[in-house]
Structure formats: C-alpha cells, structure tokens
C-alpha atoms as an extended CHARMM CRD file, in Angstrom:
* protein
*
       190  EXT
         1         1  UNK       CA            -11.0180000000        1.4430000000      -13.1160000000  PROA      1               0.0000000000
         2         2  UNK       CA            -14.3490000000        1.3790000000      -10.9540000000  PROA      2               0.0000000000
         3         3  UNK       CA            -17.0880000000       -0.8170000000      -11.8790000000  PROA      3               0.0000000000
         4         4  UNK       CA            -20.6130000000        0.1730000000      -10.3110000000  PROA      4               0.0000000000
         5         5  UNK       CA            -22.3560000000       -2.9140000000      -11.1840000000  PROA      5               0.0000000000
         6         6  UNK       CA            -24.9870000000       -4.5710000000       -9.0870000000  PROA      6               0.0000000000
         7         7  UNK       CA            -24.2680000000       -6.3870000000       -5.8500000000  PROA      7               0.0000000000
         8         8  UNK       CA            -21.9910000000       -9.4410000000       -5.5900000000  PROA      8               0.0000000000
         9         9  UNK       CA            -21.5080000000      -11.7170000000       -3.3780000000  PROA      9               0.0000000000
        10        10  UNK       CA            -17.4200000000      -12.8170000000       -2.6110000000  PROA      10              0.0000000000
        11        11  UNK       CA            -16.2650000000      -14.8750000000       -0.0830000000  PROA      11              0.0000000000
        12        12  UNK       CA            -13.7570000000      -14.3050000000        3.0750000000  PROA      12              0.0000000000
        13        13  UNK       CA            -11.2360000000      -16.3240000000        0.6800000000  PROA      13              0.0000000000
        14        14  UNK       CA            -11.9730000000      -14.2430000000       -2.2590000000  PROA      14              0.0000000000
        15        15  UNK       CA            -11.9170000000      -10.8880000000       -1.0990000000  PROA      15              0.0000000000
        16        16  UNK       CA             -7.9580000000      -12.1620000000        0.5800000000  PROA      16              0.0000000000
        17        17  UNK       CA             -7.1510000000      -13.6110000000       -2.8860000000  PROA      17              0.0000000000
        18        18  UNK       CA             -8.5010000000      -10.6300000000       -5.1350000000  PROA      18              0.0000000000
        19        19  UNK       CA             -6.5510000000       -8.4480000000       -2.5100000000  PROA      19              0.0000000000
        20        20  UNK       CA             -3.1910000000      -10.1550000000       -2.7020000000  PROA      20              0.0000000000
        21        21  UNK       CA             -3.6640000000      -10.2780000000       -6.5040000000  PROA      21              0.0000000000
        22        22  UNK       CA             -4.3490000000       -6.4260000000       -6.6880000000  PROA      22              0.0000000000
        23        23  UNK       CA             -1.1120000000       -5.7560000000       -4.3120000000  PROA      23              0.0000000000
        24        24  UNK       CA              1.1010000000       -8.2190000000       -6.7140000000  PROA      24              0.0000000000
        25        25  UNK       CA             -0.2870000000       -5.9260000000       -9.5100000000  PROA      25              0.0000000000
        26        26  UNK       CA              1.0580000000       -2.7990000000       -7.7960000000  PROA      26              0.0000000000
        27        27  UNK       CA              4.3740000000       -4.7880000000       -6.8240000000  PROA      27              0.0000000000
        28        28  UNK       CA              4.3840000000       -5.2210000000       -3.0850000000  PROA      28              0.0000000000
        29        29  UNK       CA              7.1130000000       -8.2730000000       -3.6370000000  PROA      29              0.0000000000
        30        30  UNK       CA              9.5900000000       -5.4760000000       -4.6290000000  PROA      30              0.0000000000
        31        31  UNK       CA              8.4550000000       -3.2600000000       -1.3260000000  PROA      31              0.0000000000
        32        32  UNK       CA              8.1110000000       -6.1050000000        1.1500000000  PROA      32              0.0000000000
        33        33  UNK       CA             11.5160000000       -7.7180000000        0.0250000000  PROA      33              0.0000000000
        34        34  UNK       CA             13.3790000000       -4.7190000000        1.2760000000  PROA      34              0.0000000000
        35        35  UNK       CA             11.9020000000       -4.0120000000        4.2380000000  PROA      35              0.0000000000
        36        36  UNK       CA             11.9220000000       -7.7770000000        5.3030000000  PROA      36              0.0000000000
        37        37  UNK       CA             15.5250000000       -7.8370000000        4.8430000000  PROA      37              0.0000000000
        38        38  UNK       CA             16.3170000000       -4.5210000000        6.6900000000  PROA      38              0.0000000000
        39        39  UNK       CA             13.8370000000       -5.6770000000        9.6840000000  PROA      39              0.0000000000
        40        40  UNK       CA             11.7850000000       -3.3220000000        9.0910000000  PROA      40              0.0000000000
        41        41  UNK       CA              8.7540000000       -5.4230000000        7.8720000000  PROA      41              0.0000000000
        42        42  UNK       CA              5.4310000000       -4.6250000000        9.0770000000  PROA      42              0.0000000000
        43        43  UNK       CA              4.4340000000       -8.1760000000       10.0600000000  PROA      43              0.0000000000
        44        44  UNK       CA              6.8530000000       -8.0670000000       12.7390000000  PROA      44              0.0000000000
        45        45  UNK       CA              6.2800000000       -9.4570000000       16.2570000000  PROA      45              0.0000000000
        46        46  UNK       CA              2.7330000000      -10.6320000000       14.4180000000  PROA      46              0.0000000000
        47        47  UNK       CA              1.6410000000      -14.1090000000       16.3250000000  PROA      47              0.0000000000
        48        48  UNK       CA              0.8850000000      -15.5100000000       12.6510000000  PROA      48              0.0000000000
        49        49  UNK       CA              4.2050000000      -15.2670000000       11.0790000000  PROA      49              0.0000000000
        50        50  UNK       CA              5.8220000000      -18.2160000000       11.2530000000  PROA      50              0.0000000000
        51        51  UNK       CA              9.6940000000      -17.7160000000       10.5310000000  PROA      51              0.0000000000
        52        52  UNK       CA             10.9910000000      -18.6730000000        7.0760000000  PROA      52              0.0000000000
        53        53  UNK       CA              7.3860000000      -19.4440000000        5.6010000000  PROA      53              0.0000000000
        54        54  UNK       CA              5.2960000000      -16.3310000000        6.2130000000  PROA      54              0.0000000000
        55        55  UNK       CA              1.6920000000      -15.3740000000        7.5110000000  PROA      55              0.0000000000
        56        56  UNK       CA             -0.3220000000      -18.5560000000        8.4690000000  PROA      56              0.0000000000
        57        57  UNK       CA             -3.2610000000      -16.8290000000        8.8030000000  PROA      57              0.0000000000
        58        58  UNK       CA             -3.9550000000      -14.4170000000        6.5940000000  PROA      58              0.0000000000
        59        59  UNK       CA             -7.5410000000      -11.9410000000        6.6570000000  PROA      59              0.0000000000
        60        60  UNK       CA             -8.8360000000       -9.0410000000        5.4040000000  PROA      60              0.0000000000
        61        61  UNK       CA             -7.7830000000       -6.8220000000        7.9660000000  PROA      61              0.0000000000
        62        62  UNK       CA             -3.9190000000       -7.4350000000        7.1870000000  PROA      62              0.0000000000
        63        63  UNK       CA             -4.6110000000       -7.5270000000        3.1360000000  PROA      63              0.0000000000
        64        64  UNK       CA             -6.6480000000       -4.5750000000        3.2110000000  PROA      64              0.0000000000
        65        65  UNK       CA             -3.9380000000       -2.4010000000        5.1140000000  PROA      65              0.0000000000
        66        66  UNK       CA             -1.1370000000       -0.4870000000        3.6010000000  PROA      66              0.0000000000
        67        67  UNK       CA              2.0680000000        0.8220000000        4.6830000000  PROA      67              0.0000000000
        68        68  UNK       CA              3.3560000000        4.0790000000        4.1050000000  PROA      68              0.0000000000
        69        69  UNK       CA              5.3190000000        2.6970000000        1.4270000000  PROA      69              0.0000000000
        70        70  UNK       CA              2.4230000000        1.5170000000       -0.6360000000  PROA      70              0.0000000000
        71        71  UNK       CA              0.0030000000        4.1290000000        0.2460000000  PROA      71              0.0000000000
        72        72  UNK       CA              2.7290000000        6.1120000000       -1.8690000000  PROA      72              0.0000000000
        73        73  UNK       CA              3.0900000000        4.1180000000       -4.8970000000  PROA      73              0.0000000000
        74        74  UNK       CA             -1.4550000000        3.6180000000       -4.9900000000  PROA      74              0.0000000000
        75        75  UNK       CA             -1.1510000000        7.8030000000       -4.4610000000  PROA      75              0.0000000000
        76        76  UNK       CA              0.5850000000        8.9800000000       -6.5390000000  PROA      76              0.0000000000
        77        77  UNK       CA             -0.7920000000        6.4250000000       -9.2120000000  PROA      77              0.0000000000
        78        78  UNK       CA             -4.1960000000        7.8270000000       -8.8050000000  PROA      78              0.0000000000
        79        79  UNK       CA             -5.7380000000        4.4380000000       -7.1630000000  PROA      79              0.0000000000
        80        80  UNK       CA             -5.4080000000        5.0040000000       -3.2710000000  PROA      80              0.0000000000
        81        81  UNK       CA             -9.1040000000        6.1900000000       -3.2940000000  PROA      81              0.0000000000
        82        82  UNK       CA            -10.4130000000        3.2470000000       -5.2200000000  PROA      82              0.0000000000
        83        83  UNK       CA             -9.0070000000        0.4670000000       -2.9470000000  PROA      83              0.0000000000
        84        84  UNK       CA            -10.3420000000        2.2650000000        0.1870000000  PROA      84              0.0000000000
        85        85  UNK       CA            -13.3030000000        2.3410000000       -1.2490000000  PROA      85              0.0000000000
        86        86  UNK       CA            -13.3730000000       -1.0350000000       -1.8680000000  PROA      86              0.0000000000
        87        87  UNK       CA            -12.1910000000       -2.0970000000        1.5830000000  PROA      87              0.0000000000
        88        88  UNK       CA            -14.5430000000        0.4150000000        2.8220000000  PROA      88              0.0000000000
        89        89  UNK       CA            -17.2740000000       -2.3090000000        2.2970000000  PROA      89              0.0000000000
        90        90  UNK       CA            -15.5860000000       -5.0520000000        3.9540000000  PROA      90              0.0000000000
        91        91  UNK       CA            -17.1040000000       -5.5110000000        7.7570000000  PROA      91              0.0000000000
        92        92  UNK       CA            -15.1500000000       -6.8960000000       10.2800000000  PROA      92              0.0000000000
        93        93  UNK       CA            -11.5060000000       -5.4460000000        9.8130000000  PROA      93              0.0000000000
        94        94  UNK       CA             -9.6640000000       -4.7410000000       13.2660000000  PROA      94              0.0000000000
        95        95  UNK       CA             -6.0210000000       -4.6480000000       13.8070000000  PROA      95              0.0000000000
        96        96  UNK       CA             -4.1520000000       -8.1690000000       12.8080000000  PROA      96              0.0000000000
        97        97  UNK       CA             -7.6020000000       -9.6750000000       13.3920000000  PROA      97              0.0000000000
        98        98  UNK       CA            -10.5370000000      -10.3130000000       11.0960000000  PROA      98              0.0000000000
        99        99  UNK       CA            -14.3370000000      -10.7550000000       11.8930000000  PROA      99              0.0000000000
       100       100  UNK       CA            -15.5800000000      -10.5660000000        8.4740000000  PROA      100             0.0000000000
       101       101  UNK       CA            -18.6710000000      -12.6630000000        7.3510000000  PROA      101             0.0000000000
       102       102  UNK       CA            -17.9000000000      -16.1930000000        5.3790000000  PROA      102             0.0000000000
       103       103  UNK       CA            -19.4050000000      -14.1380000000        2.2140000000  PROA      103             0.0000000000
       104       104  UNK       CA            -19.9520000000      -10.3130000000        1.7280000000  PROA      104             0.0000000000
       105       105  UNK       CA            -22.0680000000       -8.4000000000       -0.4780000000  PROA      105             0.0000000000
       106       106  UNK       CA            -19.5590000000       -6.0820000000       -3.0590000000  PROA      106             0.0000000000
       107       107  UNK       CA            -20.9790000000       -3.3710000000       -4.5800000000  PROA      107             0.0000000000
       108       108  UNK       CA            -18.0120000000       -1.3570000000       -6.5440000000  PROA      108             0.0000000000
       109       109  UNK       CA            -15.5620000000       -3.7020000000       -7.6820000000  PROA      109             0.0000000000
       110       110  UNK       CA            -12.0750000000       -2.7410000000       -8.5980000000  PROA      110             0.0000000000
       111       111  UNK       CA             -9.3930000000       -3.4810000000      -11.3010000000  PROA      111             0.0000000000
       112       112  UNK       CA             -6.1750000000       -5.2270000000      -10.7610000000  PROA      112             0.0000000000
       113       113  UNK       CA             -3.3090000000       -2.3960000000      -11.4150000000  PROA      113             0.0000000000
       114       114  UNK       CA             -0.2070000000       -3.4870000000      -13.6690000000  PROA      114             0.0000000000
       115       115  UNK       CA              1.9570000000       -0.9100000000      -11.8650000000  PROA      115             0.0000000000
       116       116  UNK       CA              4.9300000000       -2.9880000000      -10.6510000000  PROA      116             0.0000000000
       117       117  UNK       CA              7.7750000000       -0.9170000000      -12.2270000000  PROA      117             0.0000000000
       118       118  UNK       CA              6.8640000000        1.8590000000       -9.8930000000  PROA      118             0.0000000000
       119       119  UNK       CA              7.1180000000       -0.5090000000       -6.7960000000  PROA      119             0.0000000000
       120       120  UNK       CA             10.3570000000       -1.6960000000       -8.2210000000  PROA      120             0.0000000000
       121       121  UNK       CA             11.7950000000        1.8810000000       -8.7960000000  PROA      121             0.0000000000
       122       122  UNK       CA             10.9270000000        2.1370000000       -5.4160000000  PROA      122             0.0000000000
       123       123  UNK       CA             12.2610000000       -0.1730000000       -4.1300000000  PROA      123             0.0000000000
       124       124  UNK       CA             15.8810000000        0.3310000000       -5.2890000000  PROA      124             0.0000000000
       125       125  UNK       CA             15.7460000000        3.9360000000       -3.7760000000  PROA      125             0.0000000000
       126       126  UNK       CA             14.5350000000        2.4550000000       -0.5080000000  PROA      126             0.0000000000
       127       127  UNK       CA             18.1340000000        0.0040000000       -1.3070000000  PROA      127             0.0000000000
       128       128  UNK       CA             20.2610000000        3.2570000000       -1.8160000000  PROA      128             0.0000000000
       129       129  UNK       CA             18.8660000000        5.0310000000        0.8160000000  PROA      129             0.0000000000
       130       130  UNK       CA             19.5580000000        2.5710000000        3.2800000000  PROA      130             0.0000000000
       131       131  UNK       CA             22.9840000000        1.8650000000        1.8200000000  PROA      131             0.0000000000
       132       132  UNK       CA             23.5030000000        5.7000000000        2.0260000000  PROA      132             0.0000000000
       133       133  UNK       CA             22.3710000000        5.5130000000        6.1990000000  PROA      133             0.0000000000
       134       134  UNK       CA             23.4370000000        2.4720000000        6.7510000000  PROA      134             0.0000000000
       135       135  UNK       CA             20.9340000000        1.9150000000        9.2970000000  PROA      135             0.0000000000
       136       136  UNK       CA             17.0940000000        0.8170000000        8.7940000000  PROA      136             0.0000000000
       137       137  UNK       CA             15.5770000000        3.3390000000       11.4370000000  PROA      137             0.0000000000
       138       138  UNK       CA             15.2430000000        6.0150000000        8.3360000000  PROA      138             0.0000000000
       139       139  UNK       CA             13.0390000000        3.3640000000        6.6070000000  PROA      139             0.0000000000
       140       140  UNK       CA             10.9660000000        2.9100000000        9.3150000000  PROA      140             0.0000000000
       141       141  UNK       CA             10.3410000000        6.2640000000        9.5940000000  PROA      141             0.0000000000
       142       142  UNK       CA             10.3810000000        7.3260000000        5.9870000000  PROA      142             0.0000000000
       143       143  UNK       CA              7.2850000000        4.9030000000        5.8900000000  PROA      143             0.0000000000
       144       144  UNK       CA              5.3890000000        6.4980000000        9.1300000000  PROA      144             0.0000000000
       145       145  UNK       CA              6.2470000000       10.0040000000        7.5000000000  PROA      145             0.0000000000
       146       146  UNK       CA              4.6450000000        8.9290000000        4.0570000000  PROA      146             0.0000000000
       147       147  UNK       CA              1.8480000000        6.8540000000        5.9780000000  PROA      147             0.0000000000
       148       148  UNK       CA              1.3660000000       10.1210000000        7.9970000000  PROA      148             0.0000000000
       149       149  UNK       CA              1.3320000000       12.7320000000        5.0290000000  PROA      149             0.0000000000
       150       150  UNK       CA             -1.0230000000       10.6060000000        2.8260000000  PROA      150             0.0000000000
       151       151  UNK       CA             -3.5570000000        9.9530000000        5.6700000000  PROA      151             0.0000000000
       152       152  UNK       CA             -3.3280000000       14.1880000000        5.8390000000  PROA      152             0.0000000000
       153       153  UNK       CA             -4.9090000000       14.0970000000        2.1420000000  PROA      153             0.0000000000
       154       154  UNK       CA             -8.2690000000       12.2420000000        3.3130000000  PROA      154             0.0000000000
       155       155  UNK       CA             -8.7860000000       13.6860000000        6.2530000000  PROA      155             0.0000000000
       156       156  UNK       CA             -8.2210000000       17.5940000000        6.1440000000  PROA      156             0.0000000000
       157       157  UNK       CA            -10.3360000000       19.7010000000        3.8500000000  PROA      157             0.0000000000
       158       158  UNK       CA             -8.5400000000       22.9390000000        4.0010000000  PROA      158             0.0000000000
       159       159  UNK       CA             -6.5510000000       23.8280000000        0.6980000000  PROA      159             0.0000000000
       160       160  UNK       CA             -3.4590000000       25.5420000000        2.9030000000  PROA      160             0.0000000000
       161       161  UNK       CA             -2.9550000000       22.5760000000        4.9090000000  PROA      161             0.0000000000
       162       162  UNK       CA             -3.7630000000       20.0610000000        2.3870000000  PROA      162             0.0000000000
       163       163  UNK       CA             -1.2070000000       22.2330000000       -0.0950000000  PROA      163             0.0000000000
       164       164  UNK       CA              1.7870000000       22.2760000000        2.7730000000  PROA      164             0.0000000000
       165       165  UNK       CA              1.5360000000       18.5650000000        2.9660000000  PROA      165             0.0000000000
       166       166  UNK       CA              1.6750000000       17.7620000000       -0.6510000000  PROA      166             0.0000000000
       167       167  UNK       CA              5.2590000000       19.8970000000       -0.4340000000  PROA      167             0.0000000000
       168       168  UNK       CA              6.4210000000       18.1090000000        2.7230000000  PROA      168             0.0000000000
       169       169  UNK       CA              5.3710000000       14.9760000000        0.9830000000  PROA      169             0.0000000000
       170       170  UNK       CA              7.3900000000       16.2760000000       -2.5780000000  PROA      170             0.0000000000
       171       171  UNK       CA             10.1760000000       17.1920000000       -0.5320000000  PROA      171             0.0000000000
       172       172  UNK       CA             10.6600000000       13.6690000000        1.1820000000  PROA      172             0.0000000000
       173       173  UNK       CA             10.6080000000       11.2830000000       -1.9540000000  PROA      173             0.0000000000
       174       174  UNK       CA             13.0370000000       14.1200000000       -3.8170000000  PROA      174             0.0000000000
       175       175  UNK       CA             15.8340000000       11.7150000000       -3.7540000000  PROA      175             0.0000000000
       176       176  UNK       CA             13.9360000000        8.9160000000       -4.7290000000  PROA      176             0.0000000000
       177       177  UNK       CA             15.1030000000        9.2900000000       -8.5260000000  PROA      177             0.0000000000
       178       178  UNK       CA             14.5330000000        5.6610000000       -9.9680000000  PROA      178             0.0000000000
       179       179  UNK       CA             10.9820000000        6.0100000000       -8.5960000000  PROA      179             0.0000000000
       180       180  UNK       CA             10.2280000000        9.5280000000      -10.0450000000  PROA      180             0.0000000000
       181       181  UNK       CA             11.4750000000        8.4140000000      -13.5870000000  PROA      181             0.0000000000
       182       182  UNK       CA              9.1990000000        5.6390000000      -12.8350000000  PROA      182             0.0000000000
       183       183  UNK       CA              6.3140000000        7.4640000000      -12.2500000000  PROA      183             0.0000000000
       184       184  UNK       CA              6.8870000000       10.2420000000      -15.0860000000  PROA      184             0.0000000000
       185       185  UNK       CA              7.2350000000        7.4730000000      -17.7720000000  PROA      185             0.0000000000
       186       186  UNK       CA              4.0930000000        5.6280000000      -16.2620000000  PROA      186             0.0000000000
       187       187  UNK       CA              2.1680000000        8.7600000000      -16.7830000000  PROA      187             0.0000000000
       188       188  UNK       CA              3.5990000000        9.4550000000      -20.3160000000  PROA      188             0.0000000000
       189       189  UNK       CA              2.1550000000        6.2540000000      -21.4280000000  PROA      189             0.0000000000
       190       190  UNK       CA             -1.4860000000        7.1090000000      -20.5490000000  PROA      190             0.0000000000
C-alpha cells in the first residue's frame, strides 16, 4: 500500500535493508535458490560475490533491480509499479555499482508484501521445468523473455501492442500450474 506522507530521510543502509526486507516478503529465497543451483543466478561473474558466502558489498543499485523472474511475481501481484516508484527516488543507481548519498530524502514509502507462496509456487515450476529440459539455458531465457515482456507494459502506450504482449506473456507462464493456483487463491483472499 502507498503512503504519501511527508519527506523522510533513510540512510544508504536503510534503504538496502528495507529493500531486502520487501524482496524476503515477496519470497526471492524461493527464486534465487533455484536459479543459484542451476547457474543461472544473476550475480554471476559479479566482482562482489564471494563463493560460498554471498555479495560482500551490497547497494542500492543491485537491491533495487529485479529479474525477470520477480518482475513476474511483483506484476502480476499488482506491486511492480509501487517499488519502481519507490526506487525511482533513489539517486545514484548504475549497473552493480552504487553512488547514492549516505542519507536520501523518501517521499512515498512502501509496504512490505507477505506474498511468498507465489514465489514458492514459482519456484517449483521453475524445478519442473528444468527437470522437464534438463538443461538451465530455458531458465535463463524464460527470465529475459518475462524481463522483456514486462518492461513492454511501462514503456509502450498503444492498447494493440500492449494487448499482444499480455498474451505472449499468458502464453509463456501457461505451464507454470503451481504458480497460477498460487496466484488465483492469493487473489480470492482479497
């Protein structure tokens, strides 16, 4: 839920934390787990990570970025455009590098999620479908596709283009039945 309240002041270190709490709401243990163990993980070839403990170094630019993967799950949820929003305010952000001020001034502030079944659900389709291929390159670019289809959605304006997508994105996460009965129960309990 979005709070316009007036300006607040967080730190470097608070903004990271708040992030990483938001993305443990939405479940990005369950996500991350697979695609660390298939090789696929993002952080890969990343100077930070150090090899059996993790990121080192961690920043706004890295917390504030999604994958494909959870891009989906923060769609389809209705929350994608909140936490862009929120990032939007961050300054400094570049690619695996951050340059944002010791403290920032936050003006919409953002709930923590509880959405972790849906990662979860997720998750064990991205299991099966890699079982099913037996090979990790059709997670890789199952997560490009969806990173690809859901960037479409804030960029173009036009309802034909913007409609096609939506079906192409349907059509990709069809087998991805643990997640859709996820997802429907999720929204029967609003």
């Amino acid at each position: 839920m979005d709070t316009y309240e007036k300006e607040r002041l967080m730190t470097r270190e608070e903004l990271i934390h708040f992030g990483h709490q938001y993305l443990k709401g939405v479940g990005i243990s369950s996500i991350c787990n697979v695609c660390i163990e298939i090789g696929g993980s993002c952080c890969n070839y990343c100077d930070e990570l150090e090899e059996g403990k993790g990121c080192k170094n961690r920043n706004t630019s890295c917390t504030a970025w999604l994958c494909g993967f959870l891009k989906l799950i923060l769609y389809k949820a209705g929350l994608l455009d909140e936490w862009e929003q929120f990032w939007e305010q961050i300054p400094g952000q570049a690619y695996r590098m951050d340059y944002t001020p010791a403290i920032v001034s936050i003006q919409k502030e953002i709930e923590i999620p509880s959405i972790q079944s849906l990662s979860e659900a997720f998750a064990k389709d991205l299991i099966g479908l890699n079982a099913k291929h037996k090979s990790s390159d059709n997670i890789i670019e199952l997560n490009d596709k969806l990173d690809r289809y859901i960037t479409r959605f804030s960029i173009y304006k036009d309802e034909e283009i913007l409609k096609k997508a939506k079906n192409e994105l349907e059509e990709l996460i069809s087998c991805f039945n643990s997640y859709q009965f996820a997802l429907q129960s999720s929204r029967n309990e609003k």
